[in-house]
Biotite code that builds the C-alpha atoms (Angstrom):
import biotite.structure as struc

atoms = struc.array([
    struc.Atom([25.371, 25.361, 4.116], chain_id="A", res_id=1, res_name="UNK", atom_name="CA", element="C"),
    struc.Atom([23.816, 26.088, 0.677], chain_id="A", res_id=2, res_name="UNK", atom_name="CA", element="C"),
    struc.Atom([22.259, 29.162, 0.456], chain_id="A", res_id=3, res_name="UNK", atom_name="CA", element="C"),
    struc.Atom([19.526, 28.586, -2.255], chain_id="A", res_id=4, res_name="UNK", atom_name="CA", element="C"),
    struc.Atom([17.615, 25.931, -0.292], chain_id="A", res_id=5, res_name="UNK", atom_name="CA", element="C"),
    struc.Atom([14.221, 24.772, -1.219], chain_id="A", res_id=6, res_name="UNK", atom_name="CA", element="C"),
    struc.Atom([11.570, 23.130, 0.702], chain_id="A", res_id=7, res_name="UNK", atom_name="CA", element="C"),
    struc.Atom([11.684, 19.551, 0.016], chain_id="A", res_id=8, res_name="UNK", atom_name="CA", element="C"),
    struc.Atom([8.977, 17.731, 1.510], chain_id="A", res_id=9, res_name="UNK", atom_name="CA", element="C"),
    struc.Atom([6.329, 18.968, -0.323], chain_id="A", res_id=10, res_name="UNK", atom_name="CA", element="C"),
    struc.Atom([3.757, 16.739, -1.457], chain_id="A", res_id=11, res_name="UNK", atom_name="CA", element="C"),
    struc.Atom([3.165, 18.814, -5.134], chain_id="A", res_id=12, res_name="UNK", atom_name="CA", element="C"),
    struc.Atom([6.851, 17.248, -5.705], chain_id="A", res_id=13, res_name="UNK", atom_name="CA", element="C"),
    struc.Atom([5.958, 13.966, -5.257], chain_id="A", res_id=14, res_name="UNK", atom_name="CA", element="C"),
    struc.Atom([7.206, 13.388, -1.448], chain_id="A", res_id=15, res_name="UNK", atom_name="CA", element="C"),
    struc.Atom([4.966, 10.764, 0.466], chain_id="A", res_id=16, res_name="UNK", atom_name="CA", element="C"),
    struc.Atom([5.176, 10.600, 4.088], chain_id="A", res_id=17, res_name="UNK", atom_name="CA", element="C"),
    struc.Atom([3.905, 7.142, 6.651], chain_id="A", res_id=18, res_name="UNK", atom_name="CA", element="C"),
    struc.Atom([3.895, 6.427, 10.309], chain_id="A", res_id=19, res_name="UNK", atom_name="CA", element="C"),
    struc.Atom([4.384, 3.789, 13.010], chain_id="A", res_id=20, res_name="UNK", atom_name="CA", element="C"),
    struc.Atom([0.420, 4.995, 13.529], chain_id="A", res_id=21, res_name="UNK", atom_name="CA", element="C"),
    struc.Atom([-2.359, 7.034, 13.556], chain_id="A", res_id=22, res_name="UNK", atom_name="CA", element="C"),
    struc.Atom([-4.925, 8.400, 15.651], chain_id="A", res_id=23, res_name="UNK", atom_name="CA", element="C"),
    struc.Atom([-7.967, 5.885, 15.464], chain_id="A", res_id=24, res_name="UNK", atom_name="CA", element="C"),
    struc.Atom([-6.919, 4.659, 12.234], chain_id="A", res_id=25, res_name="UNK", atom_name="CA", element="C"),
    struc.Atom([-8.023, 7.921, 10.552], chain_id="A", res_id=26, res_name="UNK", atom_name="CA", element="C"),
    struc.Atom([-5.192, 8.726, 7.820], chain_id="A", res_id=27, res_name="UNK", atom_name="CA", element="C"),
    struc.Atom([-7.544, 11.193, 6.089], chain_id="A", res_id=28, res_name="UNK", atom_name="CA", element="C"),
    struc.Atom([-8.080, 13.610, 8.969], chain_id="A", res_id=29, res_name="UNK", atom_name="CA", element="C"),
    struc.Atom([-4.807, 12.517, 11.406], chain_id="A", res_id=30, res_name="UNK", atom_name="CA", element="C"),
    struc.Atom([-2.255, 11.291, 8.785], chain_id="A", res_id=31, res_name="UNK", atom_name="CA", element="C"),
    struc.Atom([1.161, 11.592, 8.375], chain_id="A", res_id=32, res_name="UNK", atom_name="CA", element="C"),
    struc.Atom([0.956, 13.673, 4.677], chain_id="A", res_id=33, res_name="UNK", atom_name="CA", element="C"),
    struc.Atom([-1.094, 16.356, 7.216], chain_id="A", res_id=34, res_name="UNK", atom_name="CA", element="C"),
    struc.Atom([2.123, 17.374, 8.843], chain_id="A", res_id=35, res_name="UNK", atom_name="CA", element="C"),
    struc.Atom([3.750, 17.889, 5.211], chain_id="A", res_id=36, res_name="UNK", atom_name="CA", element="C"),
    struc.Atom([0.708, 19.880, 3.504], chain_id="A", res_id=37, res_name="UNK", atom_name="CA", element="C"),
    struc.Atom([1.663, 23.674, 5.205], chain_id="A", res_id=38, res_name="UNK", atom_name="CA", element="C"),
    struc.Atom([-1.854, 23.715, 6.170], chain_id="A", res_id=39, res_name="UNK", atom_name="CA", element="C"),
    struc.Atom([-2.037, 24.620, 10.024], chain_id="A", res_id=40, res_name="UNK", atom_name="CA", element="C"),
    struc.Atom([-5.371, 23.226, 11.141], chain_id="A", res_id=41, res_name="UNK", atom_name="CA", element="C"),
    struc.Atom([-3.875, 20.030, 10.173], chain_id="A", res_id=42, res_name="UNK", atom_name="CA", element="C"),
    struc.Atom([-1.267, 17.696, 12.271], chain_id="A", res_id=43, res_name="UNK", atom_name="CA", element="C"),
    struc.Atom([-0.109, 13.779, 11.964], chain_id="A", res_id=44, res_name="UNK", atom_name="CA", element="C"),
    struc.Atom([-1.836, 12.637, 15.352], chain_id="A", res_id=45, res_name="UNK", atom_name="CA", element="C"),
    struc.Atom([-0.148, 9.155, 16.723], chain_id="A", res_id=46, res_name="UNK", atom_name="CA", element="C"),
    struc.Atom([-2.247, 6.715, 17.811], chain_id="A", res_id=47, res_name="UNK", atom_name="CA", element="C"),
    struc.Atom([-1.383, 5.947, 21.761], chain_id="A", res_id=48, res_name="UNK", atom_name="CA", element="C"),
    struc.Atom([1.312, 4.089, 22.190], chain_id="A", res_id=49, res_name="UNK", atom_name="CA", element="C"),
    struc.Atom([1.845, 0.626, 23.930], chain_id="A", res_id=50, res_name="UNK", atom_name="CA", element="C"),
    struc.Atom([3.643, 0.011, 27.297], chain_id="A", res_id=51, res_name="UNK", atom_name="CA", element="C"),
    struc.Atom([5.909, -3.221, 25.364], chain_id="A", res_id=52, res_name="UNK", atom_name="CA", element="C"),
    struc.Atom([6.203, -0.750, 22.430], chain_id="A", res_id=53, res_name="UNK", atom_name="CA", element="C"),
    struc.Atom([6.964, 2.553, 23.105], chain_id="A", res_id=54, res_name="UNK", atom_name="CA", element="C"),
    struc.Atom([8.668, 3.746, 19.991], chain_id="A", res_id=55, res_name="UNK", atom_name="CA", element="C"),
    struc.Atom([6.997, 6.064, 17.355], chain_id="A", res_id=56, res_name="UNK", atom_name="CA", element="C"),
    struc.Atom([8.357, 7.088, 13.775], chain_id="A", res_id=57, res_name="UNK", atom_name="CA", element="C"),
    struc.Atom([7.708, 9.335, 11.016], chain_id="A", res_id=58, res_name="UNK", atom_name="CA", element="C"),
    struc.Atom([8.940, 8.620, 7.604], chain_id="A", res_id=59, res_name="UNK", atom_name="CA", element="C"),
    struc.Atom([9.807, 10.503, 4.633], chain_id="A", res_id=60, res_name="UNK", atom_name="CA", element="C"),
    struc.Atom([9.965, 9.584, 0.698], chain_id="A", res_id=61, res_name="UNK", atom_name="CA", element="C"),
    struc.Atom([10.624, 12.380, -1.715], chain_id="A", res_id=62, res_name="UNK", atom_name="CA", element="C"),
    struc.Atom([11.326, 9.952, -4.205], chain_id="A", res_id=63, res_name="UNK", atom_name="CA", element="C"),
    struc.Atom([14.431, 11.408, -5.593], chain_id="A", res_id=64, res_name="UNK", atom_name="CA", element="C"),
    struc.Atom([17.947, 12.092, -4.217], chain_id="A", res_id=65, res_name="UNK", atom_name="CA", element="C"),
    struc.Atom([18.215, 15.139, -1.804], chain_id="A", res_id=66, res_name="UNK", atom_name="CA", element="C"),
    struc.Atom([20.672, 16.708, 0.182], chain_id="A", res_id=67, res_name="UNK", atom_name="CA", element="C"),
    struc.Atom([18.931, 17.690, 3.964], chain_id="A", res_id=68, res_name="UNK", atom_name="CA", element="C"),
    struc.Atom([20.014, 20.871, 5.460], chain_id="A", res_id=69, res_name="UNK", atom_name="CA", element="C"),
    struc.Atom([17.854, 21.336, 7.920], chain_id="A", res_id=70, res_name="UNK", atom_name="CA", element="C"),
    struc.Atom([14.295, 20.246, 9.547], chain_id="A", res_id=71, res_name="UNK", atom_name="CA", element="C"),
    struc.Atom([11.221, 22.393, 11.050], chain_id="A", res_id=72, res_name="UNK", atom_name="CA", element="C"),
    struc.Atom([9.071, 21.065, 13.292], chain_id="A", res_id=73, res_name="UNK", atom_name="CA", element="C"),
    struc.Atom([6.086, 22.196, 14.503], chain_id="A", res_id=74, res_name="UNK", atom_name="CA", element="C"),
    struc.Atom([4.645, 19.852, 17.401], chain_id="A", res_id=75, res_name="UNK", atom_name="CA", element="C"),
    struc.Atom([1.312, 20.380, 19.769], chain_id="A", res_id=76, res_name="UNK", atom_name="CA", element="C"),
    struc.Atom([2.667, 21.543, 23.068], chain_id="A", res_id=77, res_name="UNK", atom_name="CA", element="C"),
    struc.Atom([2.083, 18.514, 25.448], chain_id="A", res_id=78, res_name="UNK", atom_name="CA", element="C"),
    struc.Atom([2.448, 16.227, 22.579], chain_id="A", res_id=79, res_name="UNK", atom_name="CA", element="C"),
    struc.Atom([6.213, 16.530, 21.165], chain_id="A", res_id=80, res_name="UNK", atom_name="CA", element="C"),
    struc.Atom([7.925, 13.805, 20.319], chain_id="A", res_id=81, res_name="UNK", atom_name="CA", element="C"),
    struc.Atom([11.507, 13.387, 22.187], chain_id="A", res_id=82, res_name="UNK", atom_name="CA", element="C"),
    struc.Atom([14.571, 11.575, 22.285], chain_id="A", res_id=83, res_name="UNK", atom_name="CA", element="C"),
    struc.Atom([14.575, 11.246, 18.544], chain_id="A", res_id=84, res_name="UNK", atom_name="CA", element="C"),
    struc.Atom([17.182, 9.533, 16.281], chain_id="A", res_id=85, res_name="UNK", atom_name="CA", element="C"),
    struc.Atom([16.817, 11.137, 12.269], chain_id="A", res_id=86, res_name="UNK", atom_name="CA", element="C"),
    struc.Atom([17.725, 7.863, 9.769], chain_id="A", res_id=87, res_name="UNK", atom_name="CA", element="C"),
    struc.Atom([18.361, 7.923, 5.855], chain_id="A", res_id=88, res_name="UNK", atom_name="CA", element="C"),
    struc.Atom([18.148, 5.779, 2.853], chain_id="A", res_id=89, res_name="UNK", atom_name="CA", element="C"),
    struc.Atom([20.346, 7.044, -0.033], chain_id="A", res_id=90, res_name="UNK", atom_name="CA", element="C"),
    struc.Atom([18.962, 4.311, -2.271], chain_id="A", res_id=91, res_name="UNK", atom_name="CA", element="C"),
    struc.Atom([15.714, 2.396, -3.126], chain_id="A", res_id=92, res_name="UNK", atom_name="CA", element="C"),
    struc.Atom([13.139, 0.628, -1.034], chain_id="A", res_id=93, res_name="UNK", atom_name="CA", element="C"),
    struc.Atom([15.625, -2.662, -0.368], chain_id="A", res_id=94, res_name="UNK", atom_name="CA", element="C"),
    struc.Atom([18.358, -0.023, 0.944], chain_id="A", res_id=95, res_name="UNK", atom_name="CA", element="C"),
    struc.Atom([18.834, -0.050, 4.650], chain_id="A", res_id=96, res_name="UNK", atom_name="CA", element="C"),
    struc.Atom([18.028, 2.764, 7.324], chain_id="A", res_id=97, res_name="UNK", atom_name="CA", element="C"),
    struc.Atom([21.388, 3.925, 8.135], chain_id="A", res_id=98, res_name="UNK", atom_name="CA", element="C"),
    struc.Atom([21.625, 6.719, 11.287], chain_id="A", res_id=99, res_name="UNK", atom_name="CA", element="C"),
    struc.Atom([22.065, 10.303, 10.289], chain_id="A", res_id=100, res_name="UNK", atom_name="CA", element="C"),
    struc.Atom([25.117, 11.505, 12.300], chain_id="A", res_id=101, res_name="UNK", atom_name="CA", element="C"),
    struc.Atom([25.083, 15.319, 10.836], chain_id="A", res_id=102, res_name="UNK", atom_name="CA", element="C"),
    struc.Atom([21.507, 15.964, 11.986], chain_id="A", res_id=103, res_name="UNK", atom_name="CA", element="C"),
    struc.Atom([20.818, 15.775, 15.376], chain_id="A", res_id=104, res_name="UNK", atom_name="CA", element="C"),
    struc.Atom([17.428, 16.522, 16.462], chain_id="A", res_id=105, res_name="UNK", atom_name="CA", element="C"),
    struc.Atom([16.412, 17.781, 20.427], chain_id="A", res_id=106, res_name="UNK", atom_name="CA", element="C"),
    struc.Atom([12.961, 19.039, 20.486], chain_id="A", res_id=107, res_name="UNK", atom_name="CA", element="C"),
    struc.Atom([11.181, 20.702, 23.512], chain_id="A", res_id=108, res_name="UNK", atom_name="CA", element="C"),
    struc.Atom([8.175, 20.533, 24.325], chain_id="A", res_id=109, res_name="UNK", atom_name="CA", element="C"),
    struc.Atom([6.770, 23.443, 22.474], chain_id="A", res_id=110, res_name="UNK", atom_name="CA", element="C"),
    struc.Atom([3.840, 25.213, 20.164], chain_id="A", res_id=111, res_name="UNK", atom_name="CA", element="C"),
    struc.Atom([6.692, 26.786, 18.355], chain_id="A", res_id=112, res_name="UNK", atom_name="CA", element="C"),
    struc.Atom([8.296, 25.574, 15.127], chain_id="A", res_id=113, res_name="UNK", atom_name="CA", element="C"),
    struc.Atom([11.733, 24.569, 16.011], chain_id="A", res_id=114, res_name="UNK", atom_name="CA", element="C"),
    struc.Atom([14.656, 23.962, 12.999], chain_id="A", res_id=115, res_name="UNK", atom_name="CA", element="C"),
    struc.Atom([17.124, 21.844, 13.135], chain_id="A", res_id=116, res_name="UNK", atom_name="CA", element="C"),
    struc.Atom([20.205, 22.457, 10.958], chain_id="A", res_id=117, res_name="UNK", atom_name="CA", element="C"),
    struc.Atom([22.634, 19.664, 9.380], chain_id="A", res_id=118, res_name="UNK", atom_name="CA", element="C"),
    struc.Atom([26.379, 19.661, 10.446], chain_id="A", res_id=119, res_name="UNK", atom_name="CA", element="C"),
    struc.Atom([27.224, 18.589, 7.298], chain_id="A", res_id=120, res_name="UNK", atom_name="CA", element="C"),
    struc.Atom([28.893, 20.662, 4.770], chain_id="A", res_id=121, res_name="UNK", atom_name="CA", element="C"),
    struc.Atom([27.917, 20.473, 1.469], chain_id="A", res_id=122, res_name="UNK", atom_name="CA", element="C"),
    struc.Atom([31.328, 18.481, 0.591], chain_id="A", res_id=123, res_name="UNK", atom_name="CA", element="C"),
    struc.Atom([31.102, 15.393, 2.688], chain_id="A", res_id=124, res_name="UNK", atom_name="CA", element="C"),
    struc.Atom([26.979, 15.687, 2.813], chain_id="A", res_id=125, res_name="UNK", atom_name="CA", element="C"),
    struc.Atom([25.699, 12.571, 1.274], chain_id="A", res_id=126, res_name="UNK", atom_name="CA", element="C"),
    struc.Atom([22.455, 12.384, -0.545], chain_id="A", res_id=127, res_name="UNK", atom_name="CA", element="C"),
    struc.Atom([19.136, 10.562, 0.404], chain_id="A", res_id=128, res_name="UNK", atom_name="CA", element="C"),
    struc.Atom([15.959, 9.584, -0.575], chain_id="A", res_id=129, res_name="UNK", atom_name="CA", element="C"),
    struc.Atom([14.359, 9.115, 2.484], chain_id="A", res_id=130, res_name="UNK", atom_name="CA", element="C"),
    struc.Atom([14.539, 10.071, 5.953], chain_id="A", res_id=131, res_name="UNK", atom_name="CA", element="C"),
    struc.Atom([13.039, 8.923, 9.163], chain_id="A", res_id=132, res_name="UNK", atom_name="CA", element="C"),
    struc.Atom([12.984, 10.026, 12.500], chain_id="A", res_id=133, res_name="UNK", atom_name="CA", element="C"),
    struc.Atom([12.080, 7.865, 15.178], chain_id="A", res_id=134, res_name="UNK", atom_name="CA", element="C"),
    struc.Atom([10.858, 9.261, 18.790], chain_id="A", res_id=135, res_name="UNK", atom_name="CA", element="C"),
    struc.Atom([11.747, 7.234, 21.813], chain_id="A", res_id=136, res_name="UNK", atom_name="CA", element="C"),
    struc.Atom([9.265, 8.752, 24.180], chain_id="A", res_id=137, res_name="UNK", atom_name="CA", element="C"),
    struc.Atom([6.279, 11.550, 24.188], chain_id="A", res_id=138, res_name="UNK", atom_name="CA", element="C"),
    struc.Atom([5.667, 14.436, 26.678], chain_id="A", res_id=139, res_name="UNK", atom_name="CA", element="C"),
    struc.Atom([2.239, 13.029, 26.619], chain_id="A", res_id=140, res_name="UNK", atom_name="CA", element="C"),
    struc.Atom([1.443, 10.260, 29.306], chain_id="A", res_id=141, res_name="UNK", atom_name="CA", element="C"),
    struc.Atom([-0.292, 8.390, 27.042], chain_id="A", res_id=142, res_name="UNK", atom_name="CA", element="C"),
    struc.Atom([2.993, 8.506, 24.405], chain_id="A", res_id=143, res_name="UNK", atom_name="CA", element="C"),
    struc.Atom([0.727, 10.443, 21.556], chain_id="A", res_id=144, res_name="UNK", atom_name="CA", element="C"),
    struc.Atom([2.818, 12.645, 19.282], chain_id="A", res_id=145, res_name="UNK", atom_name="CA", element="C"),
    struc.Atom([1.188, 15.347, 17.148], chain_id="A", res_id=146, res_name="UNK", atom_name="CA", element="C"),
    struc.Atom([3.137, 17.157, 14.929], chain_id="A", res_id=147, res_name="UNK", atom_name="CA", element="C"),
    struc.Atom([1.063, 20.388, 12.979], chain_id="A", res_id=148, res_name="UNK", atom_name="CA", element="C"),
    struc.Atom([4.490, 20.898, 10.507], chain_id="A", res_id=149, res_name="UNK", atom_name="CA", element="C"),
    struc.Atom([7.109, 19.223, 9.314], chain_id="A", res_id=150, res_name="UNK", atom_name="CA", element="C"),
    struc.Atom([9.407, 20.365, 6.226], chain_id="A", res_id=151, res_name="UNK", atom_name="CA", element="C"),
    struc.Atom([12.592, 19.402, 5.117], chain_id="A", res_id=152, res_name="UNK", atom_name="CA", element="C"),
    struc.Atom([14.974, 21.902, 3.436], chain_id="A", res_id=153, res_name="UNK", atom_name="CA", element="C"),
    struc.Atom([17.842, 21.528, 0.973], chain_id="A", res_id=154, res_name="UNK", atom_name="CA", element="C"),
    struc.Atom([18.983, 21.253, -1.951], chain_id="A", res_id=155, res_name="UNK", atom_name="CA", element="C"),
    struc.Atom([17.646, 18.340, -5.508], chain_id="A", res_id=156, res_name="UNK", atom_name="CA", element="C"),
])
């Protein structure tokens, strides 16, 4: 792992952020650049999801090539997304998602901010531009996901 990493997902660096959805359509007060801004009162909200159409992501762009080496997320407790799957583009918009194997994600259901580290070394760690994690089910019954913090370290 590198030891000078740097935090980023932050927006002042250009990094954008979208979702499958949002909480009554309300991107100013439940979007998804709320769970990127380090400001706690704050949180991407989901909107609820549908029986045919369970599945709920959370997308990344910092615009600019980035090696991950690790993720920390802060969910609401009762409303953590689980059974997630972390994808990466390592080119522009027409690239497609490919699955990142070297970070594997298992959240609980938790207030606490939990960090997930990359497997990958720095040698065989390939750059990306975006990332997206996709949750196949909430702890909510309703399948609402709230997530207060979410940053990405590594290394430009």
């Amino acid at each position: 792992m590198a030891t000078d990493l740097v935090r980023l997902s932050c927006t002042s660096k250009g990094t954008t952020a979208r979702s499958s959805s949002t909480w009554k359509h309300d991107t100013r007060k439940f979007g998804p650049l709320n769970a990127l801004n380090n400001n706690t009162e704050d949180a991407w909200k989901s909107a609820q999801s549908e029986e045919s159409d369970p599945l709920a992501y959370f997308e990344i762009d910092f615009h600019r090539p980035v090696q991950v080496n690790e993720l920390r997320i802060q969910f609401q407790g009762g409303f953590a997304g689980m059974d997630c799957i972390v994808y990466q583009k390592s080119g522009d918009e027409t690239t497609d998602w490919e699955e990142c194997e070297d970070l594997f994600i298992d959240p609980i259901d938790s207030n606490e901010v939990q960090t997930f580290e990359s497997e990958a070394d720095d040698a065989t760690s390939v750059k990306c531009s975006s990332l997206r994690i996709e949750f196949g089910r909430s702890t909510d019954f309703y399948g609402r996901i709230v997530i207060y913090s979410l940053e990405v370290w590594g290394t430009e």
